[in-house]
C-alpha positions as CSV (number, residue, x, y, z in Angstrom):
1,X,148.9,-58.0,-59.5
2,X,151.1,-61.1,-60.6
3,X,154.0,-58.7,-61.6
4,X,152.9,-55.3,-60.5
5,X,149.8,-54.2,-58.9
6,X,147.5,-51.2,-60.3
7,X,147.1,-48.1,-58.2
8,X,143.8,-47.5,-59.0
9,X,140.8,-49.0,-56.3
10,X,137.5,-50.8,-58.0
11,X,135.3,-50.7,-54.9
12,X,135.2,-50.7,-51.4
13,X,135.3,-54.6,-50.4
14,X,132.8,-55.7,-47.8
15,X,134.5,-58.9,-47.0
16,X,138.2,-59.0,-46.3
17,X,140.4,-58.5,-49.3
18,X,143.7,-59.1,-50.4
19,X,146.6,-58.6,-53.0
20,X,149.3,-60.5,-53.8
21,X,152.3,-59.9,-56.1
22,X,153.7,-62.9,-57.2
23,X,157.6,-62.7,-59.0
24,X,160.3,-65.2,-59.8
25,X,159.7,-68.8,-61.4
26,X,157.4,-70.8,-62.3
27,X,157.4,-73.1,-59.1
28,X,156.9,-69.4,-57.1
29,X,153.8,-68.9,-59.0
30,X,152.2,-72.4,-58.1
31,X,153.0,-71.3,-54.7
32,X,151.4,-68.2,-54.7
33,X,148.3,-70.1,-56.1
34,X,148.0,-72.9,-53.5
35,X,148.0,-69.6,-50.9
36,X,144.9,-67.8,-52.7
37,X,143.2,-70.8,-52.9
38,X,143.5,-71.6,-48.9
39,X,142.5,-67.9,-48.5
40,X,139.9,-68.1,-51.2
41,X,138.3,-70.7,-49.0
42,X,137.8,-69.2,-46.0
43,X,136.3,-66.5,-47.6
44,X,138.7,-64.3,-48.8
45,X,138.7,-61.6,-51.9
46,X,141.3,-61.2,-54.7
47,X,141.9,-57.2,-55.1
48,X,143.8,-56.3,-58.3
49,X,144.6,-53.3,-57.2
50,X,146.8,-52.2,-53.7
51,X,144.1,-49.7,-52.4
52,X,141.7,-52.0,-52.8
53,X,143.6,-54.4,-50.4
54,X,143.4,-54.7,-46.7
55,X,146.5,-56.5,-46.9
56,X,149.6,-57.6,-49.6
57,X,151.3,-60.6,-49.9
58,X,154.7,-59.8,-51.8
59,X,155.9,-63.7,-53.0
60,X,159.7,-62.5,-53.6
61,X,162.2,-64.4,-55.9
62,X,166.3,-64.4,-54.4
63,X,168.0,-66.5,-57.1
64,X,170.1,-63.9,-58.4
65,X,171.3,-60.0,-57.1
66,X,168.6,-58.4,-59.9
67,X,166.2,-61.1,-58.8
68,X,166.9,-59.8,-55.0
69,X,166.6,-56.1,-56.3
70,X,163.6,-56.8,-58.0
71,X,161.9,-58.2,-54.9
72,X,163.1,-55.4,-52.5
73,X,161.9,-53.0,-55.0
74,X,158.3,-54.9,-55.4
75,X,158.2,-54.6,-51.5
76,X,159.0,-51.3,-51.3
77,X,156.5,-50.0,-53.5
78,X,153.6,-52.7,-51.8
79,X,154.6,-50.6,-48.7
80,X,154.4,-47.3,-50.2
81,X,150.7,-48.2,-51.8
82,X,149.7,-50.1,-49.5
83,X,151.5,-49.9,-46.1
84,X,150.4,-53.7,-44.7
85,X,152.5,-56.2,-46.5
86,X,153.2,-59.5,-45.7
87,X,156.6,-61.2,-47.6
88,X,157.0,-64.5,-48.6
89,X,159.4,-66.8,-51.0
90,X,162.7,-66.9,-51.5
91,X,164.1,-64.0,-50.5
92,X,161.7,-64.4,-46.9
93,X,164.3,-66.8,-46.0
94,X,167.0,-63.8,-45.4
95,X,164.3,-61.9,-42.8
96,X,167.0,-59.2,-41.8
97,X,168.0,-58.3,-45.4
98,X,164.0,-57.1,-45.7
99,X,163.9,-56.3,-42.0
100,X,166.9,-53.9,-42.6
101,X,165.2,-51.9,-45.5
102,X,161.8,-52.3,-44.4
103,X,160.8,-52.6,-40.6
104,X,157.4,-52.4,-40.6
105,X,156.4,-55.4,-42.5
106,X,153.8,-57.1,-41.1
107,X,155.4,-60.8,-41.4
108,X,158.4,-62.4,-43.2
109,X,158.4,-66.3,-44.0
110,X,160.5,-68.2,-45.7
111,X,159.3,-70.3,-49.2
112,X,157.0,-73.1,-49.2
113,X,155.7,-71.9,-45.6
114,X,152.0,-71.3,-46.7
115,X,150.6,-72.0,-43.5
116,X,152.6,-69.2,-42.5
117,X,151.5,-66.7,-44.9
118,X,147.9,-67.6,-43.8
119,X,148.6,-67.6,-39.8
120,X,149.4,-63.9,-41.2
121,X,146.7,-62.8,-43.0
122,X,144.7,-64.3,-40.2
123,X,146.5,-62.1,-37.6
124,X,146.5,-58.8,-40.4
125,X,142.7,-59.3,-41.5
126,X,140.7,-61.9,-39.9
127,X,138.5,-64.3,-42.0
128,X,135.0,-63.0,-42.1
129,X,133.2,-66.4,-41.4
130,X,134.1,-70.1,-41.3
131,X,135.3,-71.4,-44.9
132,X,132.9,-72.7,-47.2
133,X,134.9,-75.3,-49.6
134,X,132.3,-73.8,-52.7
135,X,133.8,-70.2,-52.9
136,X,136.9,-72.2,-54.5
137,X,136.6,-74.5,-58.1
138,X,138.1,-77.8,-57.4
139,X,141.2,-77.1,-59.6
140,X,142.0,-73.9,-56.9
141,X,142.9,-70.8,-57.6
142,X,145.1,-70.2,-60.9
143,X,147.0,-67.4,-62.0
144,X,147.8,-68.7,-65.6
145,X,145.6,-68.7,-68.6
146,X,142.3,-71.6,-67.7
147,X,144.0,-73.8,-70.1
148,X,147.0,-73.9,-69.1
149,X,148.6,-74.8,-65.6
150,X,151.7,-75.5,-63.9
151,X,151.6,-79.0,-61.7
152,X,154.7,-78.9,-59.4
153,X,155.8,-82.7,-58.4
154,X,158.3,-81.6,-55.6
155,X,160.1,-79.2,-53.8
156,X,163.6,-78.2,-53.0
157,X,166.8,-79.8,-54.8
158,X,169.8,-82.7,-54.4
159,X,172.1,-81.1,-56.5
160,X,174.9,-78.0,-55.3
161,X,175.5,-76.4,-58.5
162,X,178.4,-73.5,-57.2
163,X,175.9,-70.7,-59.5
164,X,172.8,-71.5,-57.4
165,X,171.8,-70.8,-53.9
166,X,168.1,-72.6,-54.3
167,X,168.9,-75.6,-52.5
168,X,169.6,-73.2,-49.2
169,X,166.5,-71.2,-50.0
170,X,163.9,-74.4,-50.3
171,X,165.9,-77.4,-48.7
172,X,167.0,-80.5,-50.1
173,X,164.2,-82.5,-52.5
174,X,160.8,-83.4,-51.0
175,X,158.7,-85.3,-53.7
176,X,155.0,-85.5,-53.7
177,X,153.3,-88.3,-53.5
178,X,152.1,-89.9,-57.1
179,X,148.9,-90.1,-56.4
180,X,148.7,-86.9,-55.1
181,X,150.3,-85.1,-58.0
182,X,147.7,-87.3,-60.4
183,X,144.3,-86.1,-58.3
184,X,145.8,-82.6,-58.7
185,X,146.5,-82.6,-62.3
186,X,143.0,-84.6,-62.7
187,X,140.6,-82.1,-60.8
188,X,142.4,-79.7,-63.6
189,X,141.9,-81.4,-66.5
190,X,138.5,-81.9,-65.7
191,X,138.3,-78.3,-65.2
192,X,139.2,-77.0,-68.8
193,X,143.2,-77.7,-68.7
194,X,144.5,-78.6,-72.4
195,X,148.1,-78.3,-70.9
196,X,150.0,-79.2,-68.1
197,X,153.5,-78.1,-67.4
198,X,155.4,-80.6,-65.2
199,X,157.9,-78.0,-62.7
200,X,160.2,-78.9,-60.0
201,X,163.8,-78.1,-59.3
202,X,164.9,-81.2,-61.0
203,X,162.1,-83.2,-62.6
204,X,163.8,-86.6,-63.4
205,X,164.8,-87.2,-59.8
206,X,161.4,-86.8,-58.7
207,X,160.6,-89.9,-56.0
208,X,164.6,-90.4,-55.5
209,X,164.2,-88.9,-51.8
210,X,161.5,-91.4,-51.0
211,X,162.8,-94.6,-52.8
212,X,160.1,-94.2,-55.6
213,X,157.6,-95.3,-52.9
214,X,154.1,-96.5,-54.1
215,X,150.6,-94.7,-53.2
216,X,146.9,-95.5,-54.5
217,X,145.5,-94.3,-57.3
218,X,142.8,-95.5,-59.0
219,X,142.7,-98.7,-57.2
220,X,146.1,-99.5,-57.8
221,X,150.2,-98.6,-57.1
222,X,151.5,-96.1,-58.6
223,X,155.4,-95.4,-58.1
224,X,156.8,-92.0,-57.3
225,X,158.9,-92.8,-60.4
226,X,159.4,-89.8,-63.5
227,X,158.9,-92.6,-66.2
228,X,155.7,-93.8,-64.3
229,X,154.3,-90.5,-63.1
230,X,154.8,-89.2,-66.7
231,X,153.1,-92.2,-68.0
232,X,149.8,-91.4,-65.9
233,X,149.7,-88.1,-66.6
234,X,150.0,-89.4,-70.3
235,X,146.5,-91.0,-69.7
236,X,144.6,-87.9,-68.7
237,X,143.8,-86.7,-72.0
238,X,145.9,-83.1,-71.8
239,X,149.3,-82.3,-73.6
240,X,151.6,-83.5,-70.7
241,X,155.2,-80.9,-70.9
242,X,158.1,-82.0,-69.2
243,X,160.3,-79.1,-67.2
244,X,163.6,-79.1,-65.5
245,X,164.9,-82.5,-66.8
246,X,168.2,-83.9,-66.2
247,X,170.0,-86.1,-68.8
248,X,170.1,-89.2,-66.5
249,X,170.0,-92.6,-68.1
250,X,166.0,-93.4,-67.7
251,X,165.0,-90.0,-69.6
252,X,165.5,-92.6,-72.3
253,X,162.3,-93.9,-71.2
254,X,160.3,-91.1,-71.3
255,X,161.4,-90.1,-74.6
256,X,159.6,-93.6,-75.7
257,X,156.4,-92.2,-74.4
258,X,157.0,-89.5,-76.3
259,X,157.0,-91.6,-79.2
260,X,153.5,-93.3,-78.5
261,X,152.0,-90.2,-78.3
262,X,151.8,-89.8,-74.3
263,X,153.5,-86.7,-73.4
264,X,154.6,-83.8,-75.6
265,X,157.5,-84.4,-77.9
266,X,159.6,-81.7,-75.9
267,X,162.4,-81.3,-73.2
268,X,163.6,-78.7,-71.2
269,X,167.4,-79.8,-70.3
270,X,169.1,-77.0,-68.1
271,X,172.7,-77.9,-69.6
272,X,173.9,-74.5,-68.2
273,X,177.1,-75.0,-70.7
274,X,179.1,-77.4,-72.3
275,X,182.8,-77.1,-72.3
276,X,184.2,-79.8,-69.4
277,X,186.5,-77.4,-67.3
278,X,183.5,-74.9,-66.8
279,X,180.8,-77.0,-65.8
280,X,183.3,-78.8,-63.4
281,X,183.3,-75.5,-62.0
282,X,179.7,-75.3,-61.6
283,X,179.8,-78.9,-60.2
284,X,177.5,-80.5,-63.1
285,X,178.0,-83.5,-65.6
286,X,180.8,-82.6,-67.7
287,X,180.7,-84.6,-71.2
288,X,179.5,-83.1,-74.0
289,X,180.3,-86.1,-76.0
290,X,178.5,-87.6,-73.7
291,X,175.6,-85.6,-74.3
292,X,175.5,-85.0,-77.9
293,X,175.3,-88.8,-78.1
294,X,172.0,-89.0,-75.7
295,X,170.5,-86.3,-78.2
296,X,171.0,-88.5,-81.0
297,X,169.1,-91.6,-79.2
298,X,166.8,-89.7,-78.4
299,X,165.5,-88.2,-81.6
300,X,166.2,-91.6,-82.7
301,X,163.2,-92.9,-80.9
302,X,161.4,-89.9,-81.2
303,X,162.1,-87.5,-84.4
304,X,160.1,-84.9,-83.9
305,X,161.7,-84.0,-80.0
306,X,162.4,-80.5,-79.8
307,X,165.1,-79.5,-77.2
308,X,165.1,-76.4,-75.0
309,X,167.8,-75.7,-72.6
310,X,169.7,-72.8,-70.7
311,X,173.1,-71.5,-70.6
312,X,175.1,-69.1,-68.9
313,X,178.0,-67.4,-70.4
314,X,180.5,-65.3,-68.6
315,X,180.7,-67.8,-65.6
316,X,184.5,-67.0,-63.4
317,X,187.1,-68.3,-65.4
318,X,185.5,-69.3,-69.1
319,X,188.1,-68.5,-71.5
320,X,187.1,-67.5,-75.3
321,X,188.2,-71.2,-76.1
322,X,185.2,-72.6,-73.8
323,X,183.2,-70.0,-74.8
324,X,183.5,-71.2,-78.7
325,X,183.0,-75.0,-76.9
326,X,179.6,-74.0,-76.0
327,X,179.0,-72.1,-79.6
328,X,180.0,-75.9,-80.8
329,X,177.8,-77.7,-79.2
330,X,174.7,-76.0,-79.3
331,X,174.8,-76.2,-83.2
332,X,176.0,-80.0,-83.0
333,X,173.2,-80.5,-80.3
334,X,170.8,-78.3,-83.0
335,X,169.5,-77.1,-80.0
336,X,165.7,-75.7,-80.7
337,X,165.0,-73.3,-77.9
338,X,167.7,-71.4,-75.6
339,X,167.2,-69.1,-73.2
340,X,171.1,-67.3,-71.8
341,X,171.8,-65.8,-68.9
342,X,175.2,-63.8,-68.5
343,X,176.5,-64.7,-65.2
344,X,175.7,-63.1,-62.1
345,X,177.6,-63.0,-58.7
346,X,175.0,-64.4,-56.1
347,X,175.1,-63.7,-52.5
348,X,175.5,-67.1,-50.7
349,X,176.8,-68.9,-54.0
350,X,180.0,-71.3,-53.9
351,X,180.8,-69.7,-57.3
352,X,182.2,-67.0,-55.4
353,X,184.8,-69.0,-53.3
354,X,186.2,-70.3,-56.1
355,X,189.2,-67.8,-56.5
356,X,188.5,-67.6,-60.4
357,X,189.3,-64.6,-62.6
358,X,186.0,-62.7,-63.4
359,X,184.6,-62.4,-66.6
360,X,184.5,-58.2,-68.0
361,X,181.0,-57.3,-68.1
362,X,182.1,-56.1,-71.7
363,X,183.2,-59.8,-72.6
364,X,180.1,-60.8,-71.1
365,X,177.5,-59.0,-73.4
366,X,179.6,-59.9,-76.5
367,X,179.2,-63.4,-75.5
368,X,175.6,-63.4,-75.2
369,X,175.1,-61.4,-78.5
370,X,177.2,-64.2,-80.2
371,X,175.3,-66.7,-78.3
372,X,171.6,-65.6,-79.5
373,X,172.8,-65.1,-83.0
374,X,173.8,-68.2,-83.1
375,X,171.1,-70.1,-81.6
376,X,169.0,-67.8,-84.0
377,X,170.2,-69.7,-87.1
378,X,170.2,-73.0,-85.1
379,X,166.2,-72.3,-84.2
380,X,165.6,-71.0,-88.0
381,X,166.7,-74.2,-89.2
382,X,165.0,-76.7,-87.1
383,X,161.8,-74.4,-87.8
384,X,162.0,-75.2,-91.6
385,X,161.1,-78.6,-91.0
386,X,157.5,-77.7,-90.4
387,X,156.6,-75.6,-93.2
388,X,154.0,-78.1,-94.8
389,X,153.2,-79.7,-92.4
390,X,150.1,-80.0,-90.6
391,X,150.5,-80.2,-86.8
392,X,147.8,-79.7,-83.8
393,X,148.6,-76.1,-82.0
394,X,146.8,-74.9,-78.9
395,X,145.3,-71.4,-79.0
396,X,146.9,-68.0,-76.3
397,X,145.1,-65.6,-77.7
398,X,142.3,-64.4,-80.4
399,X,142.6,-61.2,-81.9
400,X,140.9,-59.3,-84.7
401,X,144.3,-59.3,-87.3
402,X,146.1,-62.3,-86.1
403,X,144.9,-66.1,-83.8
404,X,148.3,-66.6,-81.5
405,X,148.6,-70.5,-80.6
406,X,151.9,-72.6,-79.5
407,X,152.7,-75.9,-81.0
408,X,153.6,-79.0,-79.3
409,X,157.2,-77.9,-79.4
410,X,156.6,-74.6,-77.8
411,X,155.9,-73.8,-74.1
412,X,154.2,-70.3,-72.8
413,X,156.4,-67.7,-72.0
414,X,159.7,-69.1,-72.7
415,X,159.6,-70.1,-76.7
416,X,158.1,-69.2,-79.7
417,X,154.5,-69.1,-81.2
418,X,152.5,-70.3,-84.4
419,X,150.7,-67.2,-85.9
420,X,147.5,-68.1,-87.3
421,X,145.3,-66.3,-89.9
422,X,142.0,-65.2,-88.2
423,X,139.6,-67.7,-88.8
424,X,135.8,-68.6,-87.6
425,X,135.5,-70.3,-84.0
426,X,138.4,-69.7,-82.8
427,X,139.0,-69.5,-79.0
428,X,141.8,-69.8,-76.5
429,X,142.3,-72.7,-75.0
430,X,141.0,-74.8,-78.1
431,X,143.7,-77.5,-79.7
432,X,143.5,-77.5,-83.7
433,X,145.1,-78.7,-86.9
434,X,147.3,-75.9,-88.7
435,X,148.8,-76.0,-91.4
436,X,152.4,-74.2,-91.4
437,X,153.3,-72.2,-94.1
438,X,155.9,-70.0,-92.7
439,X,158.9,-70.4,-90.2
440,X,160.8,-67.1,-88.7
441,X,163.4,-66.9,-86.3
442,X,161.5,-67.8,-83.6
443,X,158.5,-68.3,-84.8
444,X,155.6,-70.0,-87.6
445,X,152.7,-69.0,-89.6
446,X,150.0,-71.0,-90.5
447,X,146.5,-71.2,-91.3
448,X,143.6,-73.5,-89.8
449,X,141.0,-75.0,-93.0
């Protein structure tokens, strides 16, 4: 029930049981595990189905209008199939707009509250007994794949981009402590991880909001630093992939441990766009010359970086020449992995107080055609320089025609895959040697032996 929620029962739960659908980012789904493994450990059961739930949680997503949609409609239905439903995330921090479609919720809190969302169960379906700490594994609950997870280093966001309203939804950045973030990401590792997927809202400010203070970990300091925290995480034996990063100055570092080996040889950049006058607008950094330069240092020190970024076309006021800025750069940039978004009015958003001429909704799909085609060719092209190479991918998924794995330049989800002839052994979750014979669009083809 991550996305949607079957409406057929298993069996009649003799302990209390619960459901939870869990939409929007990343960052919502680690919170949506850290509240089934609280609930998990006070003896609590997992239904996939609604009927087969004493109670729902509904973990919304209100980044965008669709996004808003979306949650409204995943509450509505909860209520139809289930009637007890309990809402939490980012839309829970607008109670009246889900008050006003759906009364009889049973509770409505705002993201991050997961004490909240447990007070509620609590009140909804008591716990059975007193928690026992061995109904949960050490790494807690996970909804991803086992080898995989997400490790989120901190909460909420500095910056006020005019496109984004998350900063009001989750508050202003609240890092984790290092040593916190390195005992999580250990107690996974330990328990099968091959990859963890560093989140937050902005990754490389991580420790900003606390001076970079220092806490204990392994019988010394460890800084609440991105270059030091990335470092650590280096050390744990697991492909370490870096979300969310901002081009400040000491992602230069990082890129170094890239390098060595340390962490994965890929960033996630949200550049959003690159002519000057539109991301002013947005209120982000505005040089593309700028940037295009930082690419080049960085795949100086480390060749093999692959890039992934998002855009948004069709923001108030881009003109066809800023448009064909952005078509520009992302083939200067060679760009690896895009994902675009045509813009979106958002409730709450500063974007919508800026008195600027919309974008036709016409204009706007033509530009995100013209976009993907060509950041097809850009991807095709950086692909090519694999085929012959033998690099280590990590296994999704065995099945009888066709072994899907993801290289180190490939994150779950979001970019491509590495399609492997069957061969014997193979499991998911296991890390191997292929040898690529093939590159698509998007993706490769290889072989193992």
């Amino acid at each position: 029930m991550t996305k949607s929620a079957s409406k057929k029962s298993t069996k009649a739960a003799k302990v209390p049981t619960i459901g939870i659908v869990s939409l929007g980012c990343p960052k919502a789904l680690v919170d949506s595990e850290r509240i089934l493994t609280h609930l998990r450990a006070e003896g609590y059961q997992i239904s996939p189905s609604y009927d087969g739930a004493e109670v729902v949680i509904v973990n919304t997503c209100g980044f965008l209008d669709s996004a808003r949609d979306e949650s409204l409609g995943a509450i509505g239905e909860a209520m139809a199939e289930n009637g007890k439903v309990i809402v939490t995330g980012c839309l829970g921090a607008e109670p009246d707009v889900i008050r006003e479609k759906f009364p009889n919720v049973l509770a409505i809190t705002g993201p991050q509250k997961y004490e909240s969302v447990v007070q509620a169960v609590h009140n909804a379906v008591p716990p059975a007994h007193d928690p026992f700490v061995d109904l949960v594994p050490p790494e807690g609950i996970k909804l991803t794949p086992r080898h995989y997870a997400y490790l989120k280093i901190s909460e909420g966001c500095n910056n006020r981009c005019t496109f984004c309203i998350i900063p009001k939804l989750r508050g202003d950045l609240v890092s984790r402590p290092a040593a916190d973030v390195l005992r999580e990401a250990e107690r996974l590792v330990k328990a099968g991880v091959k990859e963890l997927l560093v989140i937050s809202q902005d990754t490389s400010a991580y420790g900003v909001d606390v001076k970079y203070a220092e806490s204990d970990w392994q019988n010394r300091k460890v800084r609440a630093k991105f270059y030091d925290l990335a470092k650590e995480l280096g050390e744990l034996g697991a492909w370490v992939r870096l979300h969310y990063v901002y081009p400040y100055p000491h992602v230069d570092e990082v890129v170094e441990l890239m390098a060595q080996g340390k962490v994965l040889p890929y960033l996630d950049v949200p550049f959003q766009h690159a002519s000057p006058a539109v991301l002013k607008n947005m209120k982000r950094p505005g040089n593309s010359d700028k940037v295009l330069e930082r690419i080049k240092a960085w795949r100086k020190i480390c060749p093999d970086l692959a890039i992934r970024s998002t855009f948004i076309v069709g923001f108030p006021g881009e003109t066809e020449e800023q448009f064909e800025e952005l078509l520009t750069f992302i083939k200067a940039a060679e760009i690896d992995r895009a994902g675009c978004f045509k813009y979106e009015p958002v409730t709450g958003a500063t974007s919508e107080e800026l008195n600027l001429p919309a974008v036709p909704e016409d204009v706007k799909e033509d530009r995100w055609h013209r976009f993907m085609a060509a950041q097809q060719d850009v991807s095709a092209k950086r692909l090519q320089r694999l085929v012959g190479r033998t690099i280590p991918v990590i296994i999704d998924e065995v099945r009888p025609d066709v072994v899907v794995a993801r290289s180190q330049f490939d994150a779950p989800e979001v970019d491509g895959t590495v399609l492997l002839k069957p061969f014997k052994g193979a499991k998911a979750g296991e890390i191997v040697q292929a040898k690529i014979t093939h590159a698509l669009e998007y993706d490769l083809r290889g072989e193992v032996g």
